[in-house]
N, CA, C and O of each residue as an XYZ file, in Angstrom:
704
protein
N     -15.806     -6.276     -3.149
C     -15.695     -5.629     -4.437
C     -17.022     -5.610     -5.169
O     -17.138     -4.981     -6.221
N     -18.041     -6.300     -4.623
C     -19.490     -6.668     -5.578
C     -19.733     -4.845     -5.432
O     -20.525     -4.382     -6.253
N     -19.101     -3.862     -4.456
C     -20.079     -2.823     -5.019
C     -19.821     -1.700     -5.705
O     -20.380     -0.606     -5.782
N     -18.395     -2.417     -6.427
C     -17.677     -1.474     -7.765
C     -18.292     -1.577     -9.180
O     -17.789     -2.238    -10.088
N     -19.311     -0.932     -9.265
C     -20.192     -1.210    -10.666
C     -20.137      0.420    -11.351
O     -19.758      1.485    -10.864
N     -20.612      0.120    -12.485
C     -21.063      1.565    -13.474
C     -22.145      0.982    -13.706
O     -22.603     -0.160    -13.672
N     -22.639      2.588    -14.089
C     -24.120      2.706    -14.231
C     -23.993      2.726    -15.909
O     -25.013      2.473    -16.550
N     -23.024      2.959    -16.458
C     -23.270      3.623    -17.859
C     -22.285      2.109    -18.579
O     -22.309      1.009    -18.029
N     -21.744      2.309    -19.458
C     -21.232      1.285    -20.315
C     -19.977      2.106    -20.359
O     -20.783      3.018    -20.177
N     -18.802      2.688    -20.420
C     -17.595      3.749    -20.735
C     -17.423      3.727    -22.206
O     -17.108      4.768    -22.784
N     -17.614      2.559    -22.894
C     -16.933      2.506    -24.296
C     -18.893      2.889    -24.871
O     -18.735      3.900    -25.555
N     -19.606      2.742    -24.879
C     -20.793      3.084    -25.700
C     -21.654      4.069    -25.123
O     -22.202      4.983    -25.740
N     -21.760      3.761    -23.578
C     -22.970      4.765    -23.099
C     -24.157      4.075    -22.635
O     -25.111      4.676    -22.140
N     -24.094      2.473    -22.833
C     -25.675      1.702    -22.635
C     -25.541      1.294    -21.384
O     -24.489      0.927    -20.861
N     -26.905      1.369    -20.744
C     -27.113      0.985    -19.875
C     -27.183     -0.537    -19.083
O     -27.541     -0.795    -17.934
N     -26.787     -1.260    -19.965
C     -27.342     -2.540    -20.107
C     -25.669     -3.021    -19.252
O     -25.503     -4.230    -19.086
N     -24.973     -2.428    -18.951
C     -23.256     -2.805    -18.324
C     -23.698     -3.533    -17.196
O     -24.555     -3.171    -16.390
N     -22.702     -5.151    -17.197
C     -23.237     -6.031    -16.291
C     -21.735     -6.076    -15.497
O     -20.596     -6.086    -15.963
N     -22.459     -6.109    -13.442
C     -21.132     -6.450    -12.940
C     -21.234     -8.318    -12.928
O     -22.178     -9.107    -12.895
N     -19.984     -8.444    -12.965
C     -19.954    -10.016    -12.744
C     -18.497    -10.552    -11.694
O     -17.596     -9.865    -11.212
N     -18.713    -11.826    -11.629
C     -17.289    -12.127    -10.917
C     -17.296    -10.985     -9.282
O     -16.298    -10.352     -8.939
N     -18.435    -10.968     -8.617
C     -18.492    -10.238     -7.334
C     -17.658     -8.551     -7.751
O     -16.911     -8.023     -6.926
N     -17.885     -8.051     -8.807
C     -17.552     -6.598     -8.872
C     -15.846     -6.970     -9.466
O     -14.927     -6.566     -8.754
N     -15.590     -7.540    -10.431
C     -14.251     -7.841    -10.605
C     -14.001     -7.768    -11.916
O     -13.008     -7.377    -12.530
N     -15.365     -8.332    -12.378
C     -15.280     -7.988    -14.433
C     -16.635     -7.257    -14.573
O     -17.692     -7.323    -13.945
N     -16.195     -6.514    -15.664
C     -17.635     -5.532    -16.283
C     -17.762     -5.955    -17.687
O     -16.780     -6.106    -18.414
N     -19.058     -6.157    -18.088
C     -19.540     -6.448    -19.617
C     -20.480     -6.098    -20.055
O     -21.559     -6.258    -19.485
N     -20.304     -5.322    -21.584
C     -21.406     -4.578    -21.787
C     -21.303     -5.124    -22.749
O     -20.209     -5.231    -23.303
N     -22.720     -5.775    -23.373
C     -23.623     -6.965    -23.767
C     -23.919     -6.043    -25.396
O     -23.941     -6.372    -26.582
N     -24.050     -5.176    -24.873
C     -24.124     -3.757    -26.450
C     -23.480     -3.602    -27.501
O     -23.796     -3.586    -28.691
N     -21.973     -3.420    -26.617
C     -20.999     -3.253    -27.651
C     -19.581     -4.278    -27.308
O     -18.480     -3.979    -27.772
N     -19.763     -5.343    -26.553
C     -18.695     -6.016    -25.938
C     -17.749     -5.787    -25.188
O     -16.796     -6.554    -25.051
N     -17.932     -4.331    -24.404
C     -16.962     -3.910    -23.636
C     -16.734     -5.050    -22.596
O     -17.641     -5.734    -22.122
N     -15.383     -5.172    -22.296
C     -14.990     -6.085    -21.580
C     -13.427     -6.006    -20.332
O     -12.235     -6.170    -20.593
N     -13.895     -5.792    -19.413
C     -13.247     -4.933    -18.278
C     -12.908     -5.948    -16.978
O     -13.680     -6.456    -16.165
N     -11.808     -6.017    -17.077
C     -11.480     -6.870    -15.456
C     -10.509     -5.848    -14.422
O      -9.412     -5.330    -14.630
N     -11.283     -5.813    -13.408
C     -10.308     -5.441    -12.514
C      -9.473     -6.449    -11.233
O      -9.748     -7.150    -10.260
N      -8.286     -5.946    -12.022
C      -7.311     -7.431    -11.662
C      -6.336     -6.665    -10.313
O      -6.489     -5.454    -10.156
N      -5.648     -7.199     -9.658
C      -5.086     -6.756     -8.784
C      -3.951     -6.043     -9.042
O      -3.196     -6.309     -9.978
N      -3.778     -5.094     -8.215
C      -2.940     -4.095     -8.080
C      -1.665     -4.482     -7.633
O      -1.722     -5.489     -6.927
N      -0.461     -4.001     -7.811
C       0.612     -4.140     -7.076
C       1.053     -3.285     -6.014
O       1.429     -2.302     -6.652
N       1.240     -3.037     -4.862
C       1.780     -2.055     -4.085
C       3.120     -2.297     -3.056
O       3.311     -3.510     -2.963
N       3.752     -1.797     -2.543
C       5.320     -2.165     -2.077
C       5.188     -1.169     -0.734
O       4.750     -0.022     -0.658
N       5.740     -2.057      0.296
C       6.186     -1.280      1.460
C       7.637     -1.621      2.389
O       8.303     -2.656      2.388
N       7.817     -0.532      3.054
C       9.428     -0.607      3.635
C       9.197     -0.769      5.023
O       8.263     -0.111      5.481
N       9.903     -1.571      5.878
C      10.301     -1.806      7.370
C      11.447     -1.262      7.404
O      12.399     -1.835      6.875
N      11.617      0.156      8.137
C      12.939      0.361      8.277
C      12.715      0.705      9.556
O      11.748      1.273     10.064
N      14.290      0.066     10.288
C      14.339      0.082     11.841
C      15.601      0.726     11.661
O      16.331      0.577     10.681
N      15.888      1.654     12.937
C      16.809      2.703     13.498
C      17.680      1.843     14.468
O      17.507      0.626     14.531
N      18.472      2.385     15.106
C      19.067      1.718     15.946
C      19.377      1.406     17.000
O      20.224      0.667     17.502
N      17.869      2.655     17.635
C      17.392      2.251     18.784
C      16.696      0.622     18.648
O      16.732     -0.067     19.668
N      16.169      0.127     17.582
C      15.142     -0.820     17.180
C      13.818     -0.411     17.587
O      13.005     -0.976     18.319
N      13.748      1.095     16.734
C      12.148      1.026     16.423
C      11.938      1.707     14.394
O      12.618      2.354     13.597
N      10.333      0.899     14.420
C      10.033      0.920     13.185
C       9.671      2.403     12.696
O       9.165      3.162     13.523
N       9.843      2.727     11.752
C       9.563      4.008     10.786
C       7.678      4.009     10.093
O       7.022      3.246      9.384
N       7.473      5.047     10.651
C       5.525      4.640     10.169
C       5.744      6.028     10.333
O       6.417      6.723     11.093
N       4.677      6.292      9.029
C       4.231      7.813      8.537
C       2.652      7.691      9.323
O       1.992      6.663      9.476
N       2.221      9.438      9.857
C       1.200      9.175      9.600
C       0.837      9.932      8.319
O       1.327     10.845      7.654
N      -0.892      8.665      8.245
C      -1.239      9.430      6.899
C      -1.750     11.029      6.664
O      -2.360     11.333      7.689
N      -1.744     11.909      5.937
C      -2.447     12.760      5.670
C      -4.007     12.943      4.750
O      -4.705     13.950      4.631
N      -4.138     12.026      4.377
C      -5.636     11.619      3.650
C      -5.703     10.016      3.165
O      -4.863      9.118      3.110
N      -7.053     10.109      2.860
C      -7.898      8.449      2.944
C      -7.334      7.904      2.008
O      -6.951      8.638      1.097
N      -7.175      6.955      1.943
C      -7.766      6.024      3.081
C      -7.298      6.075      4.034
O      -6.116      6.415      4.059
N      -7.939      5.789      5.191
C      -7.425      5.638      6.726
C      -6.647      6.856      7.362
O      -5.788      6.641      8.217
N      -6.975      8.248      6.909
C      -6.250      9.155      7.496
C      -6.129      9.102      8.559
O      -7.023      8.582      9.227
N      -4.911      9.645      9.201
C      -4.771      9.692     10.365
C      -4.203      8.734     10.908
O      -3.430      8.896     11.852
N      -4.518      7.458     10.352
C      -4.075      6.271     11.063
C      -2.289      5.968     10.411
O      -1.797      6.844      9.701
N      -1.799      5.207     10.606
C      -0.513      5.183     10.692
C      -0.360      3.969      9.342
O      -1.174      3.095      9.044
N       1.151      4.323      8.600
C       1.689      2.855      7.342
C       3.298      3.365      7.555
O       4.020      4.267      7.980
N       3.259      2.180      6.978
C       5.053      2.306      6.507
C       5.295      3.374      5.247
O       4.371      3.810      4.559
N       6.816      3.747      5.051
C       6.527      4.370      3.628
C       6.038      3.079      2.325
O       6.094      1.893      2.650
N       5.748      3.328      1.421
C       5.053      2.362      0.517
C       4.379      3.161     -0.354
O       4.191      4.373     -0.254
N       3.943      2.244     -1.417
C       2.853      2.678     -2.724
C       2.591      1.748     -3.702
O       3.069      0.614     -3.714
N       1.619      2.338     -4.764
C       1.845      1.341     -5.849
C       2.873      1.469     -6.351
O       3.530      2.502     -6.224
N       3.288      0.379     -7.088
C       4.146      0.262     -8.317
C       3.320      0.711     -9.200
O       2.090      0.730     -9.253
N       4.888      1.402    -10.520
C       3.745      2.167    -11.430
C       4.459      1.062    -12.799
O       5.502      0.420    -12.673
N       3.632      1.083    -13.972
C       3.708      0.442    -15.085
C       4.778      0.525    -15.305
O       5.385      1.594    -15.236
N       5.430     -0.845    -15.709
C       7.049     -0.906    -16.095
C       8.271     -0.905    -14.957
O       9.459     -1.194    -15.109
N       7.835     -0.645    -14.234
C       8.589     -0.600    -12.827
C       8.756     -2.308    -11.925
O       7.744     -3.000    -11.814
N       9.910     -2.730    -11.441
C      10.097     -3.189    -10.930
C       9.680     -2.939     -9.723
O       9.602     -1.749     -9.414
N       9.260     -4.073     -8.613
C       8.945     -4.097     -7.014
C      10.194     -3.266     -6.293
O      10.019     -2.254     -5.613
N      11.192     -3.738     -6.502
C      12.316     -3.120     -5.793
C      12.633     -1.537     -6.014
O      12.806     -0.671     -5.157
N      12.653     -1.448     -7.226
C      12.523     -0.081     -7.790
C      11.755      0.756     -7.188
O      12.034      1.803     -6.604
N      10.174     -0.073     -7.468
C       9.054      0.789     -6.763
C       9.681      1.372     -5.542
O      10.029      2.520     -5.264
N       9.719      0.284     -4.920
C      10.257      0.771     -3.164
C      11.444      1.509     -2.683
O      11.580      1.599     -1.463
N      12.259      2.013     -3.404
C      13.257      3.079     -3.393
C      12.618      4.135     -3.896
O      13.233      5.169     -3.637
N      11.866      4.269     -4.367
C      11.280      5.437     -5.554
C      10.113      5.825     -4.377
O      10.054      6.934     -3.847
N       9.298      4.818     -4.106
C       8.696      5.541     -2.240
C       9.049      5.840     -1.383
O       8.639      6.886     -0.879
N       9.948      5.105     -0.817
C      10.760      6.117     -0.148
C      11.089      7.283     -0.147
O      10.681      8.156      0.620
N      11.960      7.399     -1.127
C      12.366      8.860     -1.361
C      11.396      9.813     -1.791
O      11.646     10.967     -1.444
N      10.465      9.656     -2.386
C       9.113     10.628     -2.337
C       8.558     10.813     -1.082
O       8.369     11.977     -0.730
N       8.103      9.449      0.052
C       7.556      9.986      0.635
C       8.441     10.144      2.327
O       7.912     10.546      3.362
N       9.876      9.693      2.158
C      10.393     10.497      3.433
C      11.435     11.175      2.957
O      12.189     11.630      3.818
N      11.752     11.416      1.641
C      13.052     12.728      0.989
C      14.233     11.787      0.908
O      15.260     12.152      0.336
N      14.102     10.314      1.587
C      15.636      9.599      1.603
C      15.678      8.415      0.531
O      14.591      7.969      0.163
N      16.503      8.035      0.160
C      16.729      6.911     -0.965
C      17.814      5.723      0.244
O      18.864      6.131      0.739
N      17.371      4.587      0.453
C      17.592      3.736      0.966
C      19.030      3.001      0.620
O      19.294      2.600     -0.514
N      19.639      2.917      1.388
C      21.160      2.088      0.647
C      20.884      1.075      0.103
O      21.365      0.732     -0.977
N      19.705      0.146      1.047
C      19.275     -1.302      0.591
C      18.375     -1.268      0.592
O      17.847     -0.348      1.215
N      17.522     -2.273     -0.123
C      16.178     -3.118      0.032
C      16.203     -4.837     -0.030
O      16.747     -5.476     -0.931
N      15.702     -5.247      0.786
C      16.043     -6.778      1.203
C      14.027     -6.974      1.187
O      13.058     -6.386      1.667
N      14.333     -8.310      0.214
C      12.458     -8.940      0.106
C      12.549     -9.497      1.603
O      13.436     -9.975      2.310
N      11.098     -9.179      1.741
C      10.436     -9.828      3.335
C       9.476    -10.357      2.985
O       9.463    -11.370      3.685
N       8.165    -10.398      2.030
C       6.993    -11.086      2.410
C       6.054    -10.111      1.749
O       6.259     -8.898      1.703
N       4.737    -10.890      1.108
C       3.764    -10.424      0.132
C       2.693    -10.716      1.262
O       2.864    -11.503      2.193
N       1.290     -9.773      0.976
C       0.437    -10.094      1.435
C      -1.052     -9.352      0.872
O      -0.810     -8.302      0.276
N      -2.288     -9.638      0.935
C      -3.362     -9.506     -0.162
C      -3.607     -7.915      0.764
O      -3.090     -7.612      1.840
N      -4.331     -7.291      0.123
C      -4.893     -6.162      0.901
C      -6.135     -5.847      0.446
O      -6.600     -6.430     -0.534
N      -6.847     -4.838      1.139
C      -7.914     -4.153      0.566
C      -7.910     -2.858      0.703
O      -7.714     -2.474      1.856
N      -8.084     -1.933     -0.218
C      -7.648     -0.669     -0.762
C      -8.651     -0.023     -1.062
O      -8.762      0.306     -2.243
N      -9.716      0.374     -0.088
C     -10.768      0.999     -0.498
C     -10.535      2.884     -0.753
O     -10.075      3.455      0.236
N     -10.749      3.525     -1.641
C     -10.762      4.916     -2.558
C     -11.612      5.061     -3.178
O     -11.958      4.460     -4.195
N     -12.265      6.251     -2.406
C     -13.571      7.058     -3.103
C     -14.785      6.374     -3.355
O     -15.617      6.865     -4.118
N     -15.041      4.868     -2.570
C     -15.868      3.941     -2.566
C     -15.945      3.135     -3.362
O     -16.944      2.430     -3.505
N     -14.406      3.025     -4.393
C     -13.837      1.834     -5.173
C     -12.952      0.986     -4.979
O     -11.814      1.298     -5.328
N     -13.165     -0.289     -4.396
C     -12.322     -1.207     -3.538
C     -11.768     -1.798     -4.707
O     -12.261     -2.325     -5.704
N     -10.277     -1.505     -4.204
C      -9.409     -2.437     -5.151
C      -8.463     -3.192     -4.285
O      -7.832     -2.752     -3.324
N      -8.463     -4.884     -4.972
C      -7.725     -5.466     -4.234
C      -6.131     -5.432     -4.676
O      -5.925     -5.198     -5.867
N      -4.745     -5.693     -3.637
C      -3.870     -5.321     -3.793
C      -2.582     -6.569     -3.258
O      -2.472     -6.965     -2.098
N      -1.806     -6.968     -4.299
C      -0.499     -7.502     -3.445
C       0.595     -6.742     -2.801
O       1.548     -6.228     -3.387
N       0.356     -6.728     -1.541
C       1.987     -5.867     -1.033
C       2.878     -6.566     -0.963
O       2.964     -7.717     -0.536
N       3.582     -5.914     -1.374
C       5.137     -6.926     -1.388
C       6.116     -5.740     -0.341
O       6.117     -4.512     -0.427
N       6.639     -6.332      0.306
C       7.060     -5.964      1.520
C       8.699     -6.385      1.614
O       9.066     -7.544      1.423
N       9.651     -5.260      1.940
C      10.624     -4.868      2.152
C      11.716     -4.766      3.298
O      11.322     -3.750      3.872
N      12.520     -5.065      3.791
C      13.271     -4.622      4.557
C      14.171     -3.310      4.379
O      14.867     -3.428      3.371
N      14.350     -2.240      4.967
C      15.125     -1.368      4.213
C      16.414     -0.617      4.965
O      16.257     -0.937      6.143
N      17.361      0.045      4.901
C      18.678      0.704      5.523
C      18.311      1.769      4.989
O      17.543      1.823      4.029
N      18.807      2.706      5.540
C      18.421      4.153      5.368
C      20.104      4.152      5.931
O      20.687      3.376      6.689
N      20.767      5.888      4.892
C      22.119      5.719      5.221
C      22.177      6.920      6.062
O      21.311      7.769      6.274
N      23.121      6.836      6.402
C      24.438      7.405      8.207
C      23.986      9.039      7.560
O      24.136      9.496      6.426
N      23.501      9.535      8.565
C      23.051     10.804      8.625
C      21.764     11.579      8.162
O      21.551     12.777      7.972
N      21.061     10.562      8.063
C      19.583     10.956      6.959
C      18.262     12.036      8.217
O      17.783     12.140      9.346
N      18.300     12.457      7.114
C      16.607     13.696      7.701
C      15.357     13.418      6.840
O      15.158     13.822      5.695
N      14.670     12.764      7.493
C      13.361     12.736      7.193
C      12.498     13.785      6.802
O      12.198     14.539      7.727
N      11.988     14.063      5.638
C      11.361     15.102      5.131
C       9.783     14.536      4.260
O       9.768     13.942      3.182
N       8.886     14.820      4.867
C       7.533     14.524      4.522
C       7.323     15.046      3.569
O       7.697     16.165      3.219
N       6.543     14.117      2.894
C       5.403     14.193      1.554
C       4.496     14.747      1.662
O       3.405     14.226      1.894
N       4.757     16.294      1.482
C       3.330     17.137      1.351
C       2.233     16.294      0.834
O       2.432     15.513     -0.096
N       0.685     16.468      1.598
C      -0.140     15.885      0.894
C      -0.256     14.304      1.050
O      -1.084     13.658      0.408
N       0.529     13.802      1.843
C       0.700     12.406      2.067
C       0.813     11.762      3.111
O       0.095     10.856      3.533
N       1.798     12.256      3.588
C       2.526     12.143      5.227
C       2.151     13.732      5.850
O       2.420     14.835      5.375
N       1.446     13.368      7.061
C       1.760     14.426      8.452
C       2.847     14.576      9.117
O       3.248     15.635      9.600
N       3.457     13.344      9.179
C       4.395     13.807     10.151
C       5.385     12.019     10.441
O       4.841     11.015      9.981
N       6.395     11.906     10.996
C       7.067     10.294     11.395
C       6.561     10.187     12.679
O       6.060     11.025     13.429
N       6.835      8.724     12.826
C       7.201      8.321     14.573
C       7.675      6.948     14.232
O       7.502      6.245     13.236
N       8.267      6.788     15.253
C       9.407      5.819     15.880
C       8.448      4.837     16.511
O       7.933      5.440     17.453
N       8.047      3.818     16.453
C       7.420      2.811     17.220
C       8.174      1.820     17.678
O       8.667      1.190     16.742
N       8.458      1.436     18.674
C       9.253      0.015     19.517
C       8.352     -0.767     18.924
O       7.190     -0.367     18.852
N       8.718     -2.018     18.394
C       8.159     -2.948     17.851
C       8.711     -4.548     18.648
O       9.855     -4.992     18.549
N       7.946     -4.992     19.165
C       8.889     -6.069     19.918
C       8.157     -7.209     20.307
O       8.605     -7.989     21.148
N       6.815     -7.400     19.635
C       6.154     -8.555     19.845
C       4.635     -8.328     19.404
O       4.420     -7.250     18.850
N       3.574     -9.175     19.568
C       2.565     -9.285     18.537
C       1.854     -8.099     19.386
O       1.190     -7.269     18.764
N       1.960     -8.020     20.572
C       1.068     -7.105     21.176
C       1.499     -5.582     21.028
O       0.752     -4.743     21.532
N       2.365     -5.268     20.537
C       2.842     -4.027     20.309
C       2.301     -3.623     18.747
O       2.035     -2.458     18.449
N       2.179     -4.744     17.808
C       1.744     -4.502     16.759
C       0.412     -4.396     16.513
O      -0.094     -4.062     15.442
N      -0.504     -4.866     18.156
C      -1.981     -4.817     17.619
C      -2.257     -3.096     18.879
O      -3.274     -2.407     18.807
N      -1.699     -2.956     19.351
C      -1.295     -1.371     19.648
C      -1.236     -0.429     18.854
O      -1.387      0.729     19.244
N      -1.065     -0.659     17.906
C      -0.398      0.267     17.008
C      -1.311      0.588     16.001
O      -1.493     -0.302     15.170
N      -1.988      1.723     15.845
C      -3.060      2.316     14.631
C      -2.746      2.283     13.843
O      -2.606      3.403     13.352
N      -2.368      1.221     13.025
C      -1.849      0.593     11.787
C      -3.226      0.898     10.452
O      -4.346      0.633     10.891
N      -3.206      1.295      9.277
C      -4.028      1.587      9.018
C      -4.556      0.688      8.023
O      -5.695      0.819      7.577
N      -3.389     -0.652      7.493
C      -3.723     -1.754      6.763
C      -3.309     -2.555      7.213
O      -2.150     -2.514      7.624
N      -4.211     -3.810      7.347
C      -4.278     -5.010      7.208
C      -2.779     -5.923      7.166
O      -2.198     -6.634      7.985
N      -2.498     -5.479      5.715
C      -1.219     -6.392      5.227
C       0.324     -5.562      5.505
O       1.373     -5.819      4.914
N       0.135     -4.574      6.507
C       1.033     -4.087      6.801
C       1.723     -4.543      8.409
O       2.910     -4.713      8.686
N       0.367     -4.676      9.416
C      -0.103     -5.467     10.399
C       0.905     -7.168     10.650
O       1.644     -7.643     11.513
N       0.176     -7.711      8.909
C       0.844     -8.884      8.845
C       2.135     -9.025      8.391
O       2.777    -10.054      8.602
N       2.644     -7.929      7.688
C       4.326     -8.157      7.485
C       5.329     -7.702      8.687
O       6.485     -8.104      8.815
N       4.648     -6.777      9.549
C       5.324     -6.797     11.124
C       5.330     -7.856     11.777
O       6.280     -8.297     12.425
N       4.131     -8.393     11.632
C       4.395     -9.713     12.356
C       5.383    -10.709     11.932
O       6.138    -11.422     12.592
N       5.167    -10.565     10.472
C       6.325    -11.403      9.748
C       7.661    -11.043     10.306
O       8.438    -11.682     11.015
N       7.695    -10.302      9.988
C       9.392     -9.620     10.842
C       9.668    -10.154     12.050
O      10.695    -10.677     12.483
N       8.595     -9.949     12.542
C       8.907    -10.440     13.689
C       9.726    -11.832     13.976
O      10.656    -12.133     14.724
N       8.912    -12.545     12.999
C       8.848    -14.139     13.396
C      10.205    -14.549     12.955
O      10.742    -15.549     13.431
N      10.844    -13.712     11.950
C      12.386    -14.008     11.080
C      13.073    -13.457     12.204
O      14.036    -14.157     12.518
N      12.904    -12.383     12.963
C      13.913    -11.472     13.658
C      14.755    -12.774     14.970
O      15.644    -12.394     15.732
């Protein structure tokens, strides 16, 4: 994060804006602007079919295009974790989940437009109900696939495109 800085001050304009805390707080010495960037919240879903394979979008833009996530996102202000994660879903595969069951948090790194923000995922188990069609998130999702998921080596197979998504498969794993 040391290389999330401004050049300018936002609240005055002076140049004098100091990064501190490895790119985490900003202070401008001018007019006391005083800026932390604190961690983000974001939520993702494990949903397995009944063949027993996992649900992964690929992405349609960066970070990590191309490479593969679960459905997921941030949480937005005022929103509950659980909430969040029904509310992604259904944006980004058209379905609203019968359930969501907690699985496991994990730190991430969320680099956008060359501004790294760090992130807690909080991670989901999810049911999808009896007859559902998957319908992609223009602009988000390319397209689904079905991955057999069945041990650590299948998960380091897999063009996973974060970190803490990596580690909540594994988590699954280890409960399953």
């Amino acid at each position: 994060m040391e290389n999330n800085r401004f050049n300018f001050c936002p609240e005055c304009g002076g140049k004098n804006i100091q990064t501190l805390m490895n790119g985490r707080k900003w202070l401008c010495p001018d007019c006391g602007f005083d800026l932390y960037n604190n961690v983000a919240s974001a939520v993702g879903l494990l949903i397995q079919n009944s063949n027993g394979e996992i649900l992964f979008e690929k992405r349609s833009k960066d970070p990590r295009k191309g490479f593969l996530t679960i459905p997921g996102g941030f949480t937005e202000p005022d929103e509950t974790a659980d909430n969040a994660a029904f509310r992604e879903c259904q944006e980004e595969t058209g379905i609203r989940p019968d359930a969501v069951k907690y699985l496991c948090t994990f730190p991430n790194n969320y680099e956008y437009k060359a501004v790294k923000y760090k992130t807690c995922d909080i991670f989901f188990t999810a049911d999808l109900p009896a007859g559902f069609e998957l319908k992609p998130q223009q602009g988000e999702v390319d397209c689904f696939v079905w991955v057999k998921i069945q041990n650590a080596g299948d998960v380091e197979k897999c063009p996973i495109a974060f970190e803490s998504v990596k580690n909540a498969l594994l988590k699954w794993l280890e409960e399953k």
